[in-house]
Structures are given as C-alpha cells and as structure tokens.
C-alpha positions in Angstrom: 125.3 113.4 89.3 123.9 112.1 92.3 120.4 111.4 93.4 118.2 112.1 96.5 115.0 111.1 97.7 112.1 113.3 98.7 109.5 112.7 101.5 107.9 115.4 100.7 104.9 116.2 103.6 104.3 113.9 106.6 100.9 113.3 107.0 100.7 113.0 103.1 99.1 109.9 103.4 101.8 107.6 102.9 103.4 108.2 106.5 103.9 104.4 106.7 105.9 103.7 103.6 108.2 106.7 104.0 111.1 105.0 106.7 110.7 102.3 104.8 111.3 104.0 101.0 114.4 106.4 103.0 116.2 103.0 104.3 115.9 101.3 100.3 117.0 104.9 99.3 119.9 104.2 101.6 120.5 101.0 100.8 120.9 101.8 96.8 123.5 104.2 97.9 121.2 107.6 97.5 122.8 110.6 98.2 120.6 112.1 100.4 117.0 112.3 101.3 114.9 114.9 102.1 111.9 116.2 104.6 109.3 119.5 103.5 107.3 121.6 106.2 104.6 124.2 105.4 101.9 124.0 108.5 101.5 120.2 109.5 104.4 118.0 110.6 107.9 119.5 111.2 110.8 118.8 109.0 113.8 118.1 112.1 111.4 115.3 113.5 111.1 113.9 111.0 114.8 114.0 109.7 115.3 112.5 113.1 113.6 109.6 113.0 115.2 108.8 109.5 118.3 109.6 111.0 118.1 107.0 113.4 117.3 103.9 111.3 119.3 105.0 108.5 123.0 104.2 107.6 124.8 106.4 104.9 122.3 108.6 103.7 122.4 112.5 104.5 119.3 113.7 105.6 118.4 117.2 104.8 115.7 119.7 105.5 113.9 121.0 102.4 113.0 123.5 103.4 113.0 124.4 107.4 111.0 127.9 106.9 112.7 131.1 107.9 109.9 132.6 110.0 109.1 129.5 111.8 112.4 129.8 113.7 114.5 132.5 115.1 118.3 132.1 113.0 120.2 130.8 116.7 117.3 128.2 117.0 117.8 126.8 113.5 121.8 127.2 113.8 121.0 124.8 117.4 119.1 122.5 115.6 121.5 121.7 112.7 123.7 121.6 115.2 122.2 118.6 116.7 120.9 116.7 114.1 124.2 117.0 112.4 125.8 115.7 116.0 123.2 112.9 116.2 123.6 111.6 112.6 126.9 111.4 112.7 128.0 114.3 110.1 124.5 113.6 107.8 122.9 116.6 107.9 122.4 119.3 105.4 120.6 122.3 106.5 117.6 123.5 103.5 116.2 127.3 104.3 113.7 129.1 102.5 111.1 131.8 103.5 108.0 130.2 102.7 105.1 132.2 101.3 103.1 135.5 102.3 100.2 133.1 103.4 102.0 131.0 105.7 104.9 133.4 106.9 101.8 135.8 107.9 99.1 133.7 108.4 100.2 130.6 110.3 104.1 132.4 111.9 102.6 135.6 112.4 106.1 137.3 110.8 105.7 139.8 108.0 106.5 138.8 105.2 108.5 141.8 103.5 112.4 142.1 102.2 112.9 138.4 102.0 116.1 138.6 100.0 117.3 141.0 103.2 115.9 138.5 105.7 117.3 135.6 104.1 120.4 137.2 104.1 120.8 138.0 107.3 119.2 135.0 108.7 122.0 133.0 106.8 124.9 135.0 108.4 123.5 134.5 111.5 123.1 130.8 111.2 127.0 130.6 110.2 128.0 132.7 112.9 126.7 130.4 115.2 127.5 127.3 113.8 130.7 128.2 113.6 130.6 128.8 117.7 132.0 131.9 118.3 130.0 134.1 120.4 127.1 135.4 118.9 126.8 139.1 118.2 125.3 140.9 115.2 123.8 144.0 114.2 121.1 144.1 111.2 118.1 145.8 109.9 116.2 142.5 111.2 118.2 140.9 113.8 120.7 142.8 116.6 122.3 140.6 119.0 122.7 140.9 121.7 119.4 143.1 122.4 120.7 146.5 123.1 120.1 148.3 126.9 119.5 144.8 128.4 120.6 141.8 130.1 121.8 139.7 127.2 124.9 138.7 126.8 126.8 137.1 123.6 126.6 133.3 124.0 128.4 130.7 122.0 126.7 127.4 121.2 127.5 124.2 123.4 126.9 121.6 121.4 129.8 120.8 118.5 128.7 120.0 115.5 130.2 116.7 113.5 131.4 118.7 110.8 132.9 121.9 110.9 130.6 123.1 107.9 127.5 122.0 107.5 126.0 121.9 103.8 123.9 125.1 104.0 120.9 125.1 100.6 118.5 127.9 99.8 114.9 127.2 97.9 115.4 129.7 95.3 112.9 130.3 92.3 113.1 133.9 91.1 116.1 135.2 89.5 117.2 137.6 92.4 116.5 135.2 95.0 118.8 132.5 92.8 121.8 134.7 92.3 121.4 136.0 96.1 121.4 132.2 96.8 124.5 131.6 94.6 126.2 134.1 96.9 125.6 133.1 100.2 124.5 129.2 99.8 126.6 126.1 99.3 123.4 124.8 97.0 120.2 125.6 95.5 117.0 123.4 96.1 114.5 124.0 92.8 111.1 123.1 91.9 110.0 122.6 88.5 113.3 122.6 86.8 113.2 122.0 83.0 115.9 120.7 81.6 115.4 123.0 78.6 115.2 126.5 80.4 117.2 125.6 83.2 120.2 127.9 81.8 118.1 131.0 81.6 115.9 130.3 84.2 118.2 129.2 87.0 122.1 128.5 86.2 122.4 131.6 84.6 121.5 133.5 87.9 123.1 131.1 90.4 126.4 132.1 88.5 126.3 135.1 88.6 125.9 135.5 92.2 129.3 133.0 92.5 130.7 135.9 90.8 130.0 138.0 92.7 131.4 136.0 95.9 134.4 135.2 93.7 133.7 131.7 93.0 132.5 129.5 90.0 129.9 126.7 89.7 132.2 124.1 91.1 131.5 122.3 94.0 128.2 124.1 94.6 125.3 121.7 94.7 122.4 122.5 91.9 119.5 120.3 93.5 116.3 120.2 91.5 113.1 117.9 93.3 111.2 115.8 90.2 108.5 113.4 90.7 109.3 109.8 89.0 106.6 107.6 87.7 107.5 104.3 85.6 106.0 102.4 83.4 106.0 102.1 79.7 107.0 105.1 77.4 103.3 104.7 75.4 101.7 105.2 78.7 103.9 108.9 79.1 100.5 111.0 78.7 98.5 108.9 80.9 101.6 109.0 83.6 101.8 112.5 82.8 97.8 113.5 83.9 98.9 111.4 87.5 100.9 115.1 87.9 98.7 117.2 86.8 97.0 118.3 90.7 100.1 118.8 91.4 101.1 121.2 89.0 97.7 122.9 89.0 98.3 123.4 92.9 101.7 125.0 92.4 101.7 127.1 89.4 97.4 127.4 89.7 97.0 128.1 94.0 100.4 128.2 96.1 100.0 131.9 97.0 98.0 134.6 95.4 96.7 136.2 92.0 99.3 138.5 92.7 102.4 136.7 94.1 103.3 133.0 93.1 106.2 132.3 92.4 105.8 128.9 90.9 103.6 130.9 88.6 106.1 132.8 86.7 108.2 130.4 86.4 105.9 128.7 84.6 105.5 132.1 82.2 109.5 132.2 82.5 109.4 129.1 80.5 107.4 130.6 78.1 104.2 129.4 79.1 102.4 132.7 79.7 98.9 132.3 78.5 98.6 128.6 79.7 100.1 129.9 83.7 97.5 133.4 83.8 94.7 130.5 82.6 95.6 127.8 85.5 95.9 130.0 87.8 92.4 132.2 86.8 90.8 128.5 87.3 92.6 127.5 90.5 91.5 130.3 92.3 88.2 130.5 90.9 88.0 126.9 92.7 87.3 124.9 89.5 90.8 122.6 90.1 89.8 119.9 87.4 89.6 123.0 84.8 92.8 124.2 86.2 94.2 120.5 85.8 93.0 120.0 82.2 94.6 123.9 81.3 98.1 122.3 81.7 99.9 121.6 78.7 101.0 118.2 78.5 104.6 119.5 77.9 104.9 121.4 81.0 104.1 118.3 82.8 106.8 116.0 80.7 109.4 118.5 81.0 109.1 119.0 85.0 108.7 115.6 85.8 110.6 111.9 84.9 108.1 109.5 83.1 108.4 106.5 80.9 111.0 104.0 80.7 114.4 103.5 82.4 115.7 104.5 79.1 113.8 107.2 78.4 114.2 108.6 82.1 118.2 108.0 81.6 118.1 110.6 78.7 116.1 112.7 80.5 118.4 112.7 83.4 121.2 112.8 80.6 119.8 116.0 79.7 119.8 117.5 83.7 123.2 116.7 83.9 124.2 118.4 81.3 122.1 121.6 82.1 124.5 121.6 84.7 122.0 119.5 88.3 124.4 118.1 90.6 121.7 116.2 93.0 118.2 115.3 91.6 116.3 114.3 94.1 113.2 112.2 92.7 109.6 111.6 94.3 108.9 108.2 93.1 105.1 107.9 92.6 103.5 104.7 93.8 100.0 104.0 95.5 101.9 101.2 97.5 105.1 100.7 99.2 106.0 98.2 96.2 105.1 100.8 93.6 107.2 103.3 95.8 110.5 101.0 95.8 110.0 99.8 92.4 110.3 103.5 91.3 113.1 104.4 93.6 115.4 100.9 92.0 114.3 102.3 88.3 115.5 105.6 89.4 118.8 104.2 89.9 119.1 102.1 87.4 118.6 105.1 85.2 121.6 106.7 86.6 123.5 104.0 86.0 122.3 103.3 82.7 122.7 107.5 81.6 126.4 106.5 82.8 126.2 109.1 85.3 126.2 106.7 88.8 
C-alpha cells in the first residue's frame, strides 16, 4: 500500500505550509499528493505550482469538477500538467453536488452517472489524440449544421495514459466507476464496511469491463492526528466539524451523499439526527450528535502503532493509496504528522 498526501482547499488557512508539507511528502517518498476545488481556488493551479518545486511525487486533481469544465478542456489540461511535470499527473473527476453544479456552474445537475460517463469517453478520446468526434445524449462533437470541424489535441502528453480516478460514494456511482476509471477516490472509508460499502461495488463494475481488482487504484482520503492513544477521544472531537459538515450540511435534507453513507454503515438514527441539527444551523449540536466511533473509524488517531494496525486493517479491506490529511495548527505539527504517517507504513510492514 502506498500513501498520498492531501491539500485539501487552498485558502483553507494554512496556504503557507502546504508547498512546504507537499515537498516533505516528496521527500519521504509519498506517492502522490493531492489538490480539492468546490468554489474558491482551482485545483490545476495549484497542482502546478507543486509541480514545479516538487521532485518525485505525482500530483493529482481530487477532484477537478465535471461541470466546471467542458470534457476537451479538462482532456487539455491533463494534457499539460502531465507534459509539464514530467509524466506526474493523475487526472481526479467527480460531479460535484446539486448546489455547486447549479448554483455556482450554472449546469443542471441531472443523470450524473450518464454525464460522467460520457464526459470520461470524451476525455480519453482526446487524450489519446485522435481527432475528436462524438455523439451523446450530452455532448455531440463536432456541433451538427456548423462550422466545426474534428480537431485533435497539439500538445503530447508524457505518458500515453494518464491515471484517470472517479470520486465515487454511492453504490452505482462506484461500480460505474469500477468500469470506466483506473481508480476510485473515497471519503469516509471505514475499514470495517469498506467491503459492502465500496469494494463490493467497484468489483462488480470490473466485471463487467472484464477485469478484476488488480492494478486498479482503491484511494480513500483520512485525516491523521498523533499523539498518544489515551488522548484518541480528545483527538477524535478535533474531527468532529468536519464530519458534522459532511454527513450533517454538504447538500440538502434530501440529497447528501456523505449522508447515507453514514446510514450505509449502519448509523441511521445518529446521520437523520446530524443532519436535522446541521441544517437547523445548531453545528455544535450536530458535532456533539456524532458518535465517537464514526469518527475513530473514518479517521487515523493515536499512536504510530495503533495508526499501523489501523492502516493494517485498510490494507487488507483491499486500499491501495491512502492519502492522509495530517492535522497540525503549525507547519511542525503538519510534518511531524506526515513522518508518523510514514513510519506507520513502515512499521504495519506495508512500505
């Protein structure tokens, strides 16, 4: 198993730190690290700029958002950062949310699976630089009864096939991914539920392309915080916002995701109770609703030898890549985590 970093947001606050935390990723022979986008800073800048002052690392997108880019525009863009990194990049799609894909893009957001599909083909298609036709419910190219033409792209990219992962959470969306995708980027993975919640899914759909498991890249995010295994619960309540934000507010009453996932795992009553408080705008009650064992089986907390079994067990679940979000107020806090991090790996004997 090997593990990636995640910047998460720019603009989250630690904007300083981050080059700094992605070249000590680098430097302790991380896999890859990753950049997010919702409706602040982009992720390709930002994977850029790492790009630049890194060495090893692959850089990766997680996620660029479907309706933020037309499928030749995103296709151009891995394109280029995989050119300018020197064969680094791995190219993260997801559709984002009914808020933001019709809120903030202005695209309706409606038959994602369909869209995503098609988007992907597309994206291949022109990576793959032969000239660029295609005829879907969503997408025709070239435009029919006008002056477009089928175009190839210009610029060659370093590798012939670029990594391509899909944020997948519910269980069409996941075998759809395990179709199409060369990898799966997850969000609150348990290591306990992870078979009927995720792998179970993803294999199905490599059925169903004629192809197993092997060599396709299971790649759950999981935020890391250190310290002594006594201190788990107080380490634990550091997360809770966070959960409370994702299974409590990220979308609607009626469509989050992260939400039934959460009831997926068999934690019905606590997600309908979160989320009743989140929207309601009492937060702290939403917080304090979280079960302490949601948080400690989403997360890595404690030791380096407790977070070695724990990574023990993610391995075995069947995650290829864990990429970890070391938590840290400083820069120091921030390293410190990223070094126990891998010294867990190596200490799990999975390095």
């Amino acid at each position: 198993m090997q593990l990636g970093i995640n910047l998460g947001y720019w603009g989250a606050g630690m904007d300083g730190d981050n080059l700094a935390v992605a070249q000590e990723a680098d430097r302790l022979g991380y896999a890859v690290c990753w950049a997010a986008e919702a409706y602040g800073s982009d992720a390709a800048t930002v994977l850029s700029w790492v790009a630049a002052q890194t060495e090893r690392i692959d850089v990766g997108s997680a996620i660029f958002q479907i309706p933020a880019r037309q499928p030749a525009m995103t296709a151009m863009t891995a394109a280029t950062l995989d050119s300018l990194s020197g064969g680094r990049f791995r190219l993260g799609l997801g559709v984002s949310g009914p808020q933001v894909s019709e809120g903030w893009y202005g695209v309706k957001f409606d038959k994602p699976l369909a869209r995503t599909r098609e988007y992907v083909e597309i994206v291949r298609r022109a990576m793959s630089r032969e000239r660029l036709t295609y005829e879907g419910e969503h997408w025709t190219l070239p435009l029919p009864g006008g002056p477009g033409k089928p175009i190839k792209l210009t610029v060659h990219p370093q590798r012939e096939h670029i990594p391509l992962y899909i944020a997948a959470i519910g269980p069409k969306n996941l075998e759809q991914t395990g179709e199409i995708a060369d990898g799966a980027l997850l969000i609150f993975p348990s290591a306990e539920h992870l078979e009927e919640t995720t792998i179970t899914h993803l294999r199905a759909g490599r059925e169903k392309a004629g192809l197993t498991l092997d060599g396709f890249d299971v790649c759950p995010t999981l935020p890391l915080a250190v310290g002594d295994d006594k201190d788990v619960p107080r380490l634990a309540d550091t997360f809770r916002p966070y959960t409370a934000l994702y299974v409590g507010g990220m979308g609607s009453a009626k469509q989050n995701f992260y939400n039934r996932l959460a009831q997926r795992m068999g934690y019905e009553k606590e997600a309908a109770e979160i989320q009743q408080k989140y929207l309601s705008g009492d937060k702290q009650g939403a917080a304090a609703a979280i079960p302490h064992d949601l948080v400690d089986k989403t997360t890595l907390l404690g030791s380096v030898g407790r977070i070695a079994d724990r990574m023990k067990a993610y391995a075995a679940a069947g995650v290829t890549t864990l990429s970890l979000a070391p938590a840290g107020f400083t820069l120091d806090e921030r390293i410190a985590s990223l070094r126990a991090g891998s010294e867990a790996l190596e200490r799990a004997g999975l390095a």
